[in-house]
N, C-alpha and C positions, 0 to 999 in steps of 0.2 A: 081613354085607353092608351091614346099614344103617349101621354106624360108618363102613365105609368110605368108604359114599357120600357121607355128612358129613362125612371129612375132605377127599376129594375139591373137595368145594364148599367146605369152606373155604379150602381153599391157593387154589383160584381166586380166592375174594374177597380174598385176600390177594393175591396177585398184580396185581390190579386196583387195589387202595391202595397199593400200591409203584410199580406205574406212573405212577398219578396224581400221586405224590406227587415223583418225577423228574423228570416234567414239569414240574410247578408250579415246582421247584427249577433245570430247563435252563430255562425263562422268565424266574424270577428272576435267571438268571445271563447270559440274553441282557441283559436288561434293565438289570441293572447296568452291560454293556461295552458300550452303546448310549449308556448318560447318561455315561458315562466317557468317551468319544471327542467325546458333543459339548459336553462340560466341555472338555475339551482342545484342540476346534474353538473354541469360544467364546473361551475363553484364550488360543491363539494370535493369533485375528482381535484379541482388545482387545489385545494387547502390538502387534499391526502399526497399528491405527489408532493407539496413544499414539504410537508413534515416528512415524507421519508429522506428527500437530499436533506433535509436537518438532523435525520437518525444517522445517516450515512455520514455525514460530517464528524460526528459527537465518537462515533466509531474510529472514523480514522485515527482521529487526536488522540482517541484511549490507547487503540491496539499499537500504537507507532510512537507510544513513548516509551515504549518498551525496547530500546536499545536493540536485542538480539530479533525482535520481529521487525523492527524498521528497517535495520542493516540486509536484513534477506533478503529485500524489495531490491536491492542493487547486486544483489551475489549471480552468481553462475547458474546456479538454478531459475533466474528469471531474466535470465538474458543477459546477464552481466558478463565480464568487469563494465559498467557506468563509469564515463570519462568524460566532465567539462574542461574546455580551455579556463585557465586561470590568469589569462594575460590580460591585463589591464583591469583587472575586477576589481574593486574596494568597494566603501562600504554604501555606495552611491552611485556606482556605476557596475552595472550588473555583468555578467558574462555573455555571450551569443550565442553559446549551447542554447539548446534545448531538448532535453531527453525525452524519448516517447518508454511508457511500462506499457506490457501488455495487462498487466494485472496488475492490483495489489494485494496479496493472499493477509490472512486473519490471524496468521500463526507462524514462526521461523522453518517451516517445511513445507513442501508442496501440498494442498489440501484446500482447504475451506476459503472463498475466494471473498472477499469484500467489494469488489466490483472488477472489472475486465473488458476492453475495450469492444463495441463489436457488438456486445452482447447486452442480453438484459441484466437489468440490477438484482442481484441476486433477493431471493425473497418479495420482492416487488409487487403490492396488490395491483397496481393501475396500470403495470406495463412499464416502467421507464427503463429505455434504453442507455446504453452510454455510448457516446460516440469516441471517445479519446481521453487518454490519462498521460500526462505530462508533468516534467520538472522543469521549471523554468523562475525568470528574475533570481538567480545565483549570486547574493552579492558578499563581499565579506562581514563574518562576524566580528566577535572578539579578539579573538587568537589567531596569527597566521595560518594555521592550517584549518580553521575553525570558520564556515559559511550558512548562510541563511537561503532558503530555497521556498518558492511556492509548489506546492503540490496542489495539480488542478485535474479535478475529474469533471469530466463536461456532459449533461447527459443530451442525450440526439432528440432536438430541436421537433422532430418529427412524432415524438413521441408524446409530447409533453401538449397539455390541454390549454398551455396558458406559457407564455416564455418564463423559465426561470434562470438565476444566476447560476453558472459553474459551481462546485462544493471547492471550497478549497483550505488546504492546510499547511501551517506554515511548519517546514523541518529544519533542522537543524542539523548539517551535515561535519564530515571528518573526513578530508581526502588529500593524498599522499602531493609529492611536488610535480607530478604529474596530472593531476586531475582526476586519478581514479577516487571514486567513492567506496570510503571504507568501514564508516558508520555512520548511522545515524538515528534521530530521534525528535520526536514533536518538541521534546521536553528538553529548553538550550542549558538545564542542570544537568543532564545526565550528560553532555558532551562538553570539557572546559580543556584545554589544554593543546599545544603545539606537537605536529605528530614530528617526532627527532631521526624516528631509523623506523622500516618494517625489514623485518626478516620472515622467511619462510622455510620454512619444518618437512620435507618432502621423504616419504618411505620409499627406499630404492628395492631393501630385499625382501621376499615375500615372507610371510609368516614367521616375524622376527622381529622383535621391538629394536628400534632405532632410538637415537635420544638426541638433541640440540641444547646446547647450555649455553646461556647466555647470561654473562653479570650483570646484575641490576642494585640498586638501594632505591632506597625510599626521597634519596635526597636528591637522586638524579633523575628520576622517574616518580610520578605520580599515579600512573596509572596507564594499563596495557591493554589494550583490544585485540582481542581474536577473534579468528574467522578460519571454523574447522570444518573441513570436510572429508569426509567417507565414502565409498564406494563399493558396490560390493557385488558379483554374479555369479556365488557358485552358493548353493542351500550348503556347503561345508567350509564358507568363508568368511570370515573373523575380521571385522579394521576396526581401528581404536584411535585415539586422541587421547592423550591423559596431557595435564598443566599443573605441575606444581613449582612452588617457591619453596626454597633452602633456606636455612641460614648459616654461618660461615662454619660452621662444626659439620654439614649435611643431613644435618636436622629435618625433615619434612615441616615445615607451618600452612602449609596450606594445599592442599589437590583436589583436583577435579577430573573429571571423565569429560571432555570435552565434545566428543562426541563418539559412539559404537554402534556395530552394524554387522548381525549375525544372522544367517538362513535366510536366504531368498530361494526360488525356484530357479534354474539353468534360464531360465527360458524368457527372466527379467531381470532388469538393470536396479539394484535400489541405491538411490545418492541423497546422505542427510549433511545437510550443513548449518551450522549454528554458530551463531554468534552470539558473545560475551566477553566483559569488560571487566576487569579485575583491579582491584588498587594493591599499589606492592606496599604488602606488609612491612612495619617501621625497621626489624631487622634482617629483611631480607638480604640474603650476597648472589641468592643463584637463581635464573629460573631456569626449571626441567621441563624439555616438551618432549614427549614420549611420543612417536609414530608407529604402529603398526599394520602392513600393509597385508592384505590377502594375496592367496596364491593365485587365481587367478584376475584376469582381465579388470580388476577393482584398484584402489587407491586410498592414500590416508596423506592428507596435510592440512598444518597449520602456520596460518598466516598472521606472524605477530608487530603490530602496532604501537612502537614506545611512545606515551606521551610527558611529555614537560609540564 
């Protein structure tokens, strides 16, 4: 009887370290398909954030080789005039600026935003934030007036599942002998030429078209950049831009509406400004810039860019 009762107790205690011992082994094996799933969680979330900063890059390039939406990115409506030192820059030793954007909008007017410092990445399934957007390594291009710039959106480190690189794009800028930025583009085709003279087109009397004439050819000038703005705060106020080239009879060859801006409410500011780049026509002699300013508290000028 007493063997027996001692085997008795033992299968029991046996029984009990088999248990335990299942357990220990069903927790390890919870435990392994728990960090399995959020390895797999993890891994999915970093491959959807890389491809959105890889959508958000492919964005910038598209929307920013478009001459008149890249140039906005430095106009007055996003914080401009943009001013780097140009001392000492060439085409290997870069400038010391470095420019902070608050933004960079998707279009040449206030609206639709492609990312913004601060904040989240617009459209974003996973959350990424952006910590800072910046212009920086400023060195020279081609042409005197003509530089190469990194455009770097960083997104915030805290956000992201996995470290990823800054998005970045490389611009291609156009800025006066000062350093103001006064166009620009992903695309170093749409900017070639040395800037010679900018003049500006400024409406003094209200409700009254004004006009600036300035001689041009085609052999002296290749091509002119503008940057028009409008303003406007009465719902009964009118500002306009118009750009046309002459030819030496006062022929019209070519006009544009450069920019206009009609009916707001009393009670709101509206300011468009737009930018575009013209080639002077082979027989051009004149160009006409037409300003018309509203009566009240609003504006009209245009800001012209001769290039060589």
């Amino acid at each position: 009887m007493g063997s027996l009762k001692r085997t008795i107790q033992n299968s029991k205690g046996v029984a009990i370290i088999q248990v335990l011992i299942a357990g220990a082994m069903l927790i390890g094996i919870m435990l392994a398909v728990n960090s399995f799933i959020t390895n797999q969680f993890v891994h999915q979330k970093a491959i959807e954030q890389k491809t959105e900063l890889g959508e958000l890059k492919s964005n910038l390039d598209r929307k920013l080789s478009d001459t008149s939406i890249c140039s906005f990115q430095f106009s007055a409506q996003n914080g401009g005039p943009f001013t780097f030192s140009r001392t000492g820059v060439t085409d290997s030793n870069p400038s010391s600026t470095v420019l902070t954007l608050g933004q960079v909008y998707s279009t040449n007017s206030v609206g639709a935003v492609l990312a913004r410092g601060g904040q989240h990445l617009p459209g974003s399934r996973t959350g990424i934030e952006i910590e800072s957007i910046t212009l920086s390594n400023i060195v020279l291009s081609r042409a005197p007036d003509e530089f190469k710039a990194t455009l770097n959106v960083a997104p915030l480190n805290s956000s992201l599942v996995r470290p990823l690189k800054s998005v970045q794009s490389t611009l291609y800028l156009l800025a006066d002998a000062g350093g103001v930025i006064t166009s620009c583009s992903s695309t170093n085709s749409n900017l070639q030429g040395q800037i010679l003279s900018t003049e500006t087109c400024t409406a003094v009397t209200p409700q009254a078209n004004e006009f600036c004439n300035y001689p041009v050819s085609s052999s002296q000038y290749k091509m002119i950049l503008f940057q028009s703005s409008c303003s406007s705060q009465n719902s009964n106020d009118y500002a306009a831009t118009e750009i046309s080239f002459l030819d030496g009879g006062g022929n019209v060859l070519l006009t544009t509406m450069a920019c206009q801006l009609m009916g707001v409410s009393s009670s709101e500011t509206n300011h468009v400004i737009n930018s575009l780049s013209l080639p002077v026509p082979n027989n051009a002699a004149e160009l006409r810039v037409r300003v018309r300013r509203p009566s009240g508290g609003g504006q009209a000028e245009v800001r012209s860019s001769f290039l060589q």
